[in-house]
C-alpha positions as CSV (number, residue, x, y, z in Angstrom):
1,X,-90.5,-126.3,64.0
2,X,-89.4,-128.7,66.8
3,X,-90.1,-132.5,66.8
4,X,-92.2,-133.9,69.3
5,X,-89.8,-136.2,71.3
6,X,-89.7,-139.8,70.0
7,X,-90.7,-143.1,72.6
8,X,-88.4,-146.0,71.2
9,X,-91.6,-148.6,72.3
10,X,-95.5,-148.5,71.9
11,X,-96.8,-148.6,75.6
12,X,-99.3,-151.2,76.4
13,X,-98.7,-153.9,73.7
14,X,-102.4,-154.7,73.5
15,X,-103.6,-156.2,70.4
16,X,-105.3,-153.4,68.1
17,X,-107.6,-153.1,65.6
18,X,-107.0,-151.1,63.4
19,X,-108.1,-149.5,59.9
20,X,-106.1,-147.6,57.1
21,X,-108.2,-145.0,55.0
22,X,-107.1,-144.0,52.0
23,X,-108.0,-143.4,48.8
24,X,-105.9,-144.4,45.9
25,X,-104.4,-147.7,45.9
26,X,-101.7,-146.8,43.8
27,X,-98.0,-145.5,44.4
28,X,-96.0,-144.5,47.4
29,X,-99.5,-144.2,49.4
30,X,-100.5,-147.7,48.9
31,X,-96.7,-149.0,48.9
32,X,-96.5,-147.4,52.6
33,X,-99.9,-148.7,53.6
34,X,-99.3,-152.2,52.7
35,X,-96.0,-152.0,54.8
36,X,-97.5,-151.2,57.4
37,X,-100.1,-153.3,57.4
38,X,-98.6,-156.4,57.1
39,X,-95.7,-155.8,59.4
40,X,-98.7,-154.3,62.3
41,X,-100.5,-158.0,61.2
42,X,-97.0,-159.5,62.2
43,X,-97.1,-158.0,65.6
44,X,-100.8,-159.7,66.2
45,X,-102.9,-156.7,65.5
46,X,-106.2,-156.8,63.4
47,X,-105.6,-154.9,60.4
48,X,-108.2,-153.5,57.6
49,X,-108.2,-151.4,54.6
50,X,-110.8,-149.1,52.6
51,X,-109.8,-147.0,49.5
52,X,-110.9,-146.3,46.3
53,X,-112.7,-149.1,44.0
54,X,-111.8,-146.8,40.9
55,X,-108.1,-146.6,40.3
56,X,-105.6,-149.2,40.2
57,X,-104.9,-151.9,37.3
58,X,-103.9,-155.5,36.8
59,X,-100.5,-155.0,39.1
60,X,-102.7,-153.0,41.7
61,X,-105.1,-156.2,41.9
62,X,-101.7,-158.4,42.0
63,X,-100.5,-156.3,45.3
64,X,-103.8,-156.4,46.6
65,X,-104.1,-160.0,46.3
66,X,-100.9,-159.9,48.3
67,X,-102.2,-158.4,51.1
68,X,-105.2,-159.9,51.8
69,X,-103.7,-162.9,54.0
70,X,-102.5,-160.3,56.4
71,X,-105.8,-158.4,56.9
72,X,-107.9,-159.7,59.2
73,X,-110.7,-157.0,59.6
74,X,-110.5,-157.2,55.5
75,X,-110.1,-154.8,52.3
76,X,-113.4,-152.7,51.3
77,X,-113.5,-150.7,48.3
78,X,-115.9,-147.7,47.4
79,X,-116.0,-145.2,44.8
80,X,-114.2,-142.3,45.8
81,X,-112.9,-139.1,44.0
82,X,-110.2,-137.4,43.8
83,X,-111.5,-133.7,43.3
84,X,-114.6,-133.0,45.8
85,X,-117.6,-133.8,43.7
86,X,-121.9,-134.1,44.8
87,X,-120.8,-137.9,45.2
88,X,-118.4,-137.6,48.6
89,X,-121.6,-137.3,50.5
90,X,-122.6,-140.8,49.2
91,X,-119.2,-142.2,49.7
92,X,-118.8,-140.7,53.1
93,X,-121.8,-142.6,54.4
94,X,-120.5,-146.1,52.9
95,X,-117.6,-145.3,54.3
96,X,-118.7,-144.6,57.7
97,X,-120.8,-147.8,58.0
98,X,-118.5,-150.2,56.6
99,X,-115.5,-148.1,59.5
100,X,-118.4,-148.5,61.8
101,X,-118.9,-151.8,61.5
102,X,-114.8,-152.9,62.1
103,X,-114.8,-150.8,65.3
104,X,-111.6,-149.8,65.2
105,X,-109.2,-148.7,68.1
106,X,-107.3,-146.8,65.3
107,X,-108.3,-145.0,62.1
108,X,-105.0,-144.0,61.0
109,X,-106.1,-141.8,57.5
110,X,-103.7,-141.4,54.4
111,X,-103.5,-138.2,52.2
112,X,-106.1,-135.2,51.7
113,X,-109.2,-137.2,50.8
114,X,-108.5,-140.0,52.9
115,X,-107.9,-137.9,55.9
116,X,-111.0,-136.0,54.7
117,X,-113.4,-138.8,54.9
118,X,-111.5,-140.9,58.0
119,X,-111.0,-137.7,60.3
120,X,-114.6,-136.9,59.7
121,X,-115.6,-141.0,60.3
122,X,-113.8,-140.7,63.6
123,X,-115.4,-137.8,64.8
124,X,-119.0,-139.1,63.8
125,X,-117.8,-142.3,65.6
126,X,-117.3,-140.6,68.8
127,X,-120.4,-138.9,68.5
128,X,-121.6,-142.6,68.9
129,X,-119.3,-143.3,71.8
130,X,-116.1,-144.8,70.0
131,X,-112.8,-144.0,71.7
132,X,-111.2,-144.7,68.3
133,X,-107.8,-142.4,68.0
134,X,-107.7,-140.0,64.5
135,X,-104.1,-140.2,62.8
136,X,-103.1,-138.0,59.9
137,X,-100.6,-138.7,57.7
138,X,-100.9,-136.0,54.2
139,X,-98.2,-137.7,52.3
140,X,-97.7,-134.5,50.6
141,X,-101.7,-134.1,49.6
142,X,-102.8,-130.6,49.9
143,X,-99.6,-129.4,51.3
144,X,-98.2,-129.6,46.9
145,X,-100.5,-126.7,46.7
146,X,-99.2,-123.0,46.5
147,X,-100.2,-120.8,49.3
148,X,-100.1,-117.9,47.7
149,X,-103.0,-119.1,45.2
150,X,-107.0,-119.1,46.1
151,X,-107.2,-123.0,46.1
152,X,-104.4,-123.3,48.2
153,X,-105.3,-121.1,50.8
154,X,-108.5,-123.1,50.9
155,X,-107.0,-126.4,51.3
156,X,-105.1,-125.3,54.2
157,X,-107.9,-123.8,55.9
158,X,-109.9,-127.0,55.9
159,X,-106.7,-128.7,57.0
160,X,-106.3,-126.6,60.0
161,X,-110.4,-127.3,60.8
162,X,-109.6,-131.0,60.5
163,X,-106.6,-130.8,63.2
164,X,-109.4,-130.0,65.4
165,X,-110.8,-133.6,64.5
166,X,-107.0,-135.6,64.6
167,X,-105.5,-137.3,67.7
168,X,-101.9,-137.2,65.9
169,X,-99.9,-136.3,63.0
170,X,-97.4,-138.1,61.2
171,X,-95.0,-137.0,58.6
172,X,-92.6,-138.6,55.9
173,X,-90.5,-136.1,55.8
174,X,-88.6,-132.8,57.7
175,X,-90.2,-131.1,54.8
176,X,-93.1,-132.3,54.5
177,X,-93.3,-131.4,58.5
178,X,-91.2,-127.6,57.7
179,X,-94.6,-127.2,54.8
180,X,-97.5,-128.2,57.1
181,X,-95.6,-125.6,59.9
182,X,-95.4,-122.7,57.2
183,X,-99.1,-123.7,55.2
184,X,-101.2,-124.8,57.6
185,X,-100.0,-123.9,61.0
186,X,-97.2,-125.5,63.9
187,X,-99.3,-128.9,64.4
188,X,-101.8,-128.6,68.2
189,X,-101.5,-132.3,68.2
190,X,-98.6,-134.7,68.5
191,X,-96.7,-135.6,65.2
192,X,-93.9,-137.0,64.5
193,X,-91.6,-137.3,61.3
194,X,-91.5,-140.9,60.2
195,X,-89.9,-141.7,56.8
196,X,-90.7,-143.9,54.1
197,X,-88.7,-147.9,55.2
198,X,-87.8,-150.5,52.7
199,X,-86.9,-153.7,53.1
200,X,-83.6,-155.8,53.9
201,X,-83.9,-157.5,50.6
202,X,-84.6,-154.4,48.5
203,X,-81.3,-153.5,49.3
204,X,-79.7,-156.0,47.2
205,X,-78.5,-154.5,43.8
206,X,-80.3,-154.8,40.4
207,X,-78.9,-156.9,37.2
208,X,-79.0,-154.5,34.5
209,X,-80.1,-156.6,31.6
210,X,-77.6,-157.0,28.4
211,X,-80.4,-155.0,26.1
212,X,-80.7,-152.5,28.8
213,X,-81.9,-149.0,27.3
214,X,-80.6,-146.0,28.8
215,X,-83.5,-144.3,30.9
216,X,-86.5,-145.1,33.1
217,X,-89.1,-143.6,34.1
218,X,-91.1,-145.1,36.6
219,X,-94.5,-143.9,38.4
220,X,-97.9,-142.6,38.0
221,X,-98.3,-140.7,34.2
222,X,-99.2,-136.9,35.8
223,X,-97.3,-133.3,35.0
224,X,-96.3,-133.4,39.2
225,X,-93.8,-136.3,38.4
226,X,-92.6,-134.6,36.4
227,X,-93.5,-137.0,33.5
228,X,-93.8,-134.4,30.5
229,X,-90.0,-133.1,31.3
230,X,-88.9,-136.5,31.1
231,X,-89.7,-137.0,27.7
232,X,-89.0,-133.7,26.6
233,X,-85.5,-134.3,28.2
234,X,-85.1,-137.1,25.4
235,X,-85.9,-134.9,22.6
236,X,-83.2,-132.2,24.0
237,X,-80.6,-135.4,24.8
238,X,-81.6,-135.9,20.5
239,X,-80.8,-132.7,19.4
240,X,-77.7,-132.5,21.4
241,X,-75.9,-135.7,20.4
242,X,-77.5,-136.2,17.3
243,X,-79.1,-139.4,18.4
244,X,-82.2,-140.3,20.5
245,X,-81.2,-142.1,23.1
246,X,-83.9,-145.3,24.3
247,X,-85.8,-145.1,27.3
248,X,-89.0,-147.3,28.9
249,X,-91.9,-145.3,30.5
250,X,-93.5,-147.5,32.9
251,X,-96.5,-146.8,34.7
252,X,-100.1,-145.2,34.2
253,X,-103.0,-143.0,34.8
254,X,-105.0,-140.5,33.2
255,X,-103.3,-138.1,31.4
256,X,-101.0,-141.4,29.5
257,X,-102.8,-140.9,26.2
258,X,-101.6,-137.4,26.2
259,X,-97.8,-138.2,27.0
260,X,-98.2,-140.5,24.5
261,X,-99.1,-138.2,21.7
262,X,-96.3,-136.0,22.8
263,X,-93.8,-139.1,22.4
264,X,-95.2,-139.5,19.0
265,X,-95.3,-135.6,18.0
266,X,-91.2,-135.1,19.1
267,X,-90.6,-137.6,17.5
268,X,-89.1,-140.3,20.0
269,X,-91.7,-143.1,18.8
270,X,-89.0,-145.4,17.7
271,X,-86.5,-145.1,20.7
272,X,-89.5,-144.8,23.6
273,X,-91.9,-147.2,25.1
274,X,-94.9,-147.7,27.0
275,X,-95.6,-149.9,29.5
276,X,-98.5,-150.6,32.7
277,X,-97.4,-150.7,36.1
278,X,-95.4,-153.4,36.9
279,X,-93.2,-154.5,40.0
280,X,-90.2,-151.8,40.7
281,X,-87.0,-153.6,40.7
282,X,-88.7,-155.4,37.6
283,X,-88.4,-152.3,35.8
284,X,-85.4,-151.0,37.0
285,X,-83.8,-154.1,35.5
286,X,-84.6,-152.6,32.2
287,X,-82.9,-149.2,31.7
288,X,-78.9,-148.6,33.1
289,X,-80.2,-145.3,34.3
290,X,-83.4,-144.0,36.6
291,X,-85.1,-140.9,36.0
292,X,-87.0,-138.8,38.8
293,X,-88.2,-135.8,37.6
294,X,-90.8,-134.8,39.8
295,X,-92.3,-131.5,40.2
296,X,-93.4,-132.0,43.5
297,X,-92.7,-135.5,46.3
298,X,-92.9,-136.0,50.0
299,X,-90.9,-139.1,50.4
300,X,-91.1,-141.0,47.3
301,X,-90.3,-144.6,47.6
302,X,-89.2,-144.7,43.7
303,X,-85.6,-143.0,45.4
304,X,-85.3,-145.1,48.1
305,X,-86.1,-148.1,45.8
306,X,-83.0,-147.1,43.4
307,X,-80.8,-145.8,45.7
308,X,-80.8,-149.6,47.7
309,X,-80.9,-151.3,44.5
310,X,-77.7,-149.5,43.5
311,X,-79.6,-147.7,40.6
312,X,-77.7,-144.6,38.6
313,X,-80.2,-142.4,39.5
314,X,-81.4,-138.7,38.2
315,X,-83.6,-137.2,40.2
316,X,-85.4,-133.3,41.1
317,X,-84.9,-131.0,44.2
318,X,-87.8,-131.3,45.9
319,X,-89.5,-132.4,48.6
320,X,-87.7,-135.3,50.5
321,X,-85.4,-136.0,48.1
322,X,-82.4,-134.1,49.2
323,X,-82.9,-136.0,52.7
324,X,-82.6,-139.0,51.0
325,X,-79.8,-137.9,49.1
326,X,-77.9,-136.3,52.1
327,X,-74.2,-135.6,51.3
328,X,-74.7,-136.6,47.5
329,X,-77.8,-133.6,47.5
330,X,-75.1,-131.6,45.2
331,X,-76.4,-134.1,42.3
332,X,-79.8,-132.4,42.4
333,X,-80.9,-131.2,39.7
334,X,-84.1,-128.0,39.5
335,X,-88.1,-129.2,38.9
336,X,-89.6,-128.0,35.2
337,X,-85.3,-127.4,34.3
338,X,-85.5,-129.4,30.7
339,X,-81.8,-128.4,30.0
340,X,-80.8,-129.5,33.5
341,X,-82.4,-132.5,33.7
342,X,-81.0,-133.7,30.1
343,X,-77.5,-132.1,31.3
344,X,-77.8,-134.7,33.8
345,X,-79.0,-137.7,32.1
346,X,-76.8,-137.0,29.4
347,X,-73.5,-136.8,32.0
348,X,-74.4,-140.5,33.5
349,X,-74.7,-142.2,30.2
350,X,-71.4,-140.9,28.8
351,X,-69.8,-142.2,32.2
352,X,-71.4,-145.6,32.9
353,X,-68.2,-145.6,35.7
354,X,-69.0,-142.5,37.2
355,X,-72.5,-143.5,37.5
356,X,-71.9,-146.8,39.2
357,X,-69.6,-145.3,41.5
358,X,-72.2,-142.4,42.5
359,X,-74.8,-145.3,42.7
360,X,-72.6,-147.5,45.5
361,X,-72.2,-144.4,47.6
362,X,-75.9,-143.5,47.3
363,X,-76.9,-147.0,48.5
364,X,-74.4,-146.9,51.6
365,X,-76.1,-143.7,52.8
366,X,-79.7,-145.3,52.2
367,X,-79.1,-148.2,53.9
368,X,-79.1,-147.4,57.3
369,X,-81.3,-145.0,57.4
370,X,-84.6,-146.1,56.1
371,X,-85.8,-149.3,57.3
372,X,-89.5,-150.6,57.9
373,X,-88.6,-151.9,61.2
374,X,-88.1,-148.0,62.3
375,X,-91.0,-147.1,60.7
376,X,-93.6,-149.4,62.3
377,X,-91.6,-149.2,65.8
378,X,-92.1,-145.2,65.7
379,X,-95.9,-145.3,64.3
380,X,-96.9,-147.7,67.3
381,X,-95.4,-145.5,69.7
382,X,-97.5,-143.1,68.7
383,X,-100.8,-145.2,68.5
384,X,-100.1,-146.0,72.0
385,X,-99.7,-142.4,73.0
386,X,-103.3,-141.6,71.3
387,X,-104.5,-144.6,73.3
388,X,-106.7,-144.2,76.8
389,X,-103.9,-144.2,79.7
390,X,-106.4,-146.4,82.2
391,X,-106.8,-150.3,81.7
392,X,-110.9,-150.1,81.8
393,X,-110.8,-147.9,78.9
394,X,-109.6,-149.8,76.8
395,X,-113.1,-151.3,75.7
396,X,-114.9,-147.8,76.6
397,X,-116.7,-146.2,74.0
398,X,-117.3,-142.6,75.8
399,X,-118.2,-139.9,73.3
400,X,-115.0,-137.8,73.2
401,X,-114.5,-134.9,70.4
């Protein structure tokens, strides 16, 4: 599949309004949104957000609280979701009156359910004689799904259906592009691959603290991170060298009971430990070596976040990651492996110099690479593409499907 040629400017520069809709503010969905946001509030737009009112905890709140200076059309939360329930029917129509009410010149939509519910909104709105453009971005989403299963094959049906209601596509990733080409179909609107950006400043390395433990994990508590195969890593590190090695687990959700429990019945309870979400380079401050084991990622900011901060870094073949990675892809090691993840682990804590020096050269190739300024510069070029050409209609609100 062949990228749609890139403008280096948005045309127009006319001040925007404009609404991301998502659903989880949590993770590398809310960590790109709230880029984006505040750097499109910098250039003078008007920026709003609805998600979920569900998810999120005390360091969710914190980032929220964050970002409220910088939105100017506001932060509304509603109940949504995350499996399709009787209740998406209720939550579709607060949804479209509160989007209504903003009038936005962009909807740009985030993930399956958020692209759900905003593709849908901006259809309905045009019904009602909005010009308001329809941008996709799955962030992974429905595209982890297998095709060769029932569900799968489902999911990418109704994504094809909702292409017919999206002005553009964006992607994080070449493969999260390469799997929307193979699943669901070459793209019949624009896209474009934009990856993940970080900041300047994130780019200066971490102090390890002196009573460091030896791995992180860091991330939402689910089996797709891979966060079961982490701690079952430990117990394989334990019966190889004869001693558990220590490790923080930071993060939560709703299966962090049961990893928990599985801590406690291998026996690790003494050398792991629990903690909530809490800022990145925070934890990474914590443990001398990051753990990624991840069944399944687009572009996950967690590697980008190590990588600049000069992190040791163990981390799974999939998704986006070997694009981070580039020349140092070799390092890789399979999803679900145990062995080869604790093979891993186990090789950069008995060579703390190896580690550091495999850490430096990850962080040079990072660095130029992924930067929020490229990010938002590439986005606006394609809002302005999805704009009306013609000055007039810019404040037209002609029915257009």
């Amino acid at each position: 599949m062949t990228e749609q040629p890139d403008d280096s400017h948005a045309r127009g520069g006319a001040k925007l309004r404009i609404v991301h809709c998502f659903r989880s503010p949590v993770g590398g969905i809310f960590r790109h949104v709230r880029d984006l946001a505040e750097a499109q509030a910098a250039e003078g737009h008007s920026v709003g957000i609805v998600c979920d009112s569900s998810t999120g905890g005390a360091r969710e709140e914190e980032l929220i609280q964050a970002l409220l200076p910088h939105l100017e059309l506001g932060l509304h939360r509603t109940p949504m979701k995350r499996h399709v329930s009787p209740s998406d029917l209720l939550a579709f129509l607060r949804l479209f009156r509160r989007i209504k009410a903003l009038n936005p010149d962009i909807l740009h939509t985030h993930g399956a359910k958020g692209g759900v519910y905003g593709r849908g909104i901006g259809t309905l709105l045009r019904v009602f004689g909005s010009s308001v453009a329809r941008i996709y971005c799955p962030h992974g989403g429905s595209l982890h799904y297998d095709a060769a299963t029932r569900s799968g094959r489902l999911f990418f049906r109704i994504e094809r259906l909702l292409e017919t209601m999206t002005d553009a596509l964006i992607f994080v990733s070449d493969y999260e592009a390469r799997a929307y080409g193979e699943k669901v179909g070459p793209p019949r609107k624009p896209w474009r691959i934009v990856p993940n950006g970080i900041r300047e400043e994130e780019f200066e390395p971490v102090v390890t603290r002196p009573e460091a433990v030896d791995f992180l994990y860091i991330g939402m508590m689910r089996d797709l991170k891979g966060t079961d195969v982490f701690i079952d890593a430990l117990a394989r590190l334990r019966d190889w060298r004869g001693i558990a090695p220590t490790a923080e687990i930071v993060g939560d959700g709703p299966e962090k009971a049961r990893y928990q429990a599985r801590v406690q019945r291998l026996g690790l309870a003494a050398t792991t430990r629990f903690h909530p979400a809490m800022a990145t380079r925070t934890a990474f401050g914590m443990a001398r070596i990051v753990v990624v084991p991840s069944r399944a990622e687009s572009m996950p900011y967690v590697v980008l976040e190590a990588a600049a901060a000069a992190c040791p870094l163990v981390a799974t073949r999939v998704g986006g990651i070997p694009e981070i990675f580039a020349a140092e892809q070799h390092r890789l090691v399979a999803p679900g492996d145990i062995a080869a993840l604790a093979e891993a682990m186990g090789a950069l804590l008995e060579e703390p110099s190896r580690a550091k020096a495999e850490a430096e050269r990850l962080r040079e190739i990072v660095h130029p690479r992924f930067s929020i300024q490229h990010m938002t510069a590439v986005v606006g070029a394609l809002y302005g593409d999805c704009r009306p050409r013609h000055p007039e209609a810019s404040g037209s609100r002609r029915p257009r499907l």
